[in-house]
C-alpha positions in Angstrom: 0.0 0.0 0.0 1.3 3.5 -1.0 1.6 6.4 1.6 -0.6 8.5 0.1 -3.0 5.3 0.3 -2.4 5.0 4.0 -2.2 8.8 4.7 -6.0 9.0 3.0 -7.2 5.5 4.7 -5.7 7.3 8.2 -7.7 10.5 7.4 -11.1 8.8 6.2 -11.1 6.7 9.5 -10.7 9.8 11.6 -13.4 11.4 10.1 -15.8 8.3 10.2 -15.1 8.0 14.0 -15.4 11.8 14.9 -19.0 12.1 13.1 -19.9 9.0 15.3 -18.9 10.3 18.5 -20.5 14.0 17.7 -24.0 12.6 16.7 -23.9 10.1 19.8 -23.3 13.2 22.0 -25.7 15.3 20.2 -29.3 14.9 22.9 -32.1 13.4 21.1 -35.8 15.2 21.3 -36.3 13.0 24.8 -34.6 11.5 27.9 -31.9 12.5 30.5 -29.5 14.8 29.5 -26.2 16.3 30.8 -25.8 19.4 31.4 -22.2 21.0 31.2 -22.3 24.5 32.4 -19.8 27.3 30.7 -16.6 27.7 33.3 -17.2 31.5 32.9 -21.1 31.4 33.5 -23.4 29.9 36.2 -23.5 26.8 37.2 -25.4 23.7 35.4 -27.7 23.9 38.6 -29.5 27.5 37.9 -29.0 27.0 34.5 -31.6 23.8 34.6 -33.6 26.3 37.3 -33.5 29.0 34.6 -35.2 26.6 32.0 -37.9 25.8 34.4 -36.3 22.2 34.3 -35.7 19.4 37.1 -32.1 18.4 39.0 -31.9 14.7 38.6 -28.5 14.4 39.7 -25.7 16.7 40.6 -22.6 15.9 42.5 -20.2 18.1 44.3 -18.8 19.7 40.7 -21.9 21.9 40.2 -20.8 22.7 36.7 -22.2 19.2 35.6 -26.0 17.8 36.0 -28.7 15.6 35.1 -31.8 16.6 33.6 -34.3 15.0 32.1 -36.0 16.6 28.2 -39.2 16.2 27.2 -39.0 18.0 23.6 -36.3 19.8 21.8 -37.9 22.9 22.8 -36.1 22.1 26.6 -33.1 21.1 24.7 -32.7 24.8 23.2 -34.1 26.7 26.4 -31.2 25.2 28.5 -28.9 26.2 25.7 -30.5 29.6 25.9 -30.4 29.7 29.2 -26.4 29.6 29.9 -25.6 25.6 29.0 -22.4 25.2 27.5 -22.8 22.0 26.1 -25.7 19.1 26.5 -25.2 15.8 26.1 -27.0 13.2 24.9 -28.4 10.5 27.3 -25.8 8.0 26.3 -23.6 10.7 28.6 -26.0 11.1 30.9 -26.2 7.4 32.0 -22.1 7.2 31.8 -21.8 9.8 34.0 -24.6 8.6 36.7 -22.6 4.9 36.3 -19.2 7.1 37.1 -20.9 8.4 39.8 -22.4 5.3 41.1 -25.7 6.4 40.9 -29.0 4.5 40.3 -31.2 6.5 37.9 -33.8 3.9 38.4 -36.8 3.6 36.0 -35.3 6.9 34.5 -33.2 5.4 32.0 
């Protein structure tokens, strides 16, 4: 195999594997969510308080938490409210395993 063949088949793969792990980060329309609040802003706490939302799970860090989405409607009002990034539920769930927490019928 050339370089150039290997250089491209190196590229491709990168690409392939960082549009995976963006779209499984990216929350879908329903579920828990994590919120990750901006390190210059307020915390992921009044940011979910701000979007009228719910605290499912916060530990000491308060610039992570758990929230649960109903629509994407409460995806953008936490965005709009301060959130620096939300996650997708996949992240959600990771980060309550991490944390050894039950999320019960939740998940």
């Amino acid at each position: 195999m050339s370089k150039s063949a290997k250089v491209f088949a190196a590229v491709y793969f990168l690409l392939c594997s960082t549009i995976v792990v963006i779209g499984s980060l990216i929350p879908g329309s329903q579920g828990l969510v994590a919120v990750f609040a901006k390190p210059w802003g307020e915390n992921a706490l009044e940011v979910i308080a701000q979007a009228d939302g719910q605290v499912i799970f916060v530990n000491d860090s308060t610039w992570i938490a758990l929230t649960e989405v109903r629509n994407s409607d409460d995806v953008a009002r936490l965005y709009r409210s301060g959130a620096g990034f939300v996650a997708s539920s996949l992240v959600a769930q990771a980060c309550a395993r991490w944390s050894a927490i039950s999320l019960g019928s939740s998940t």
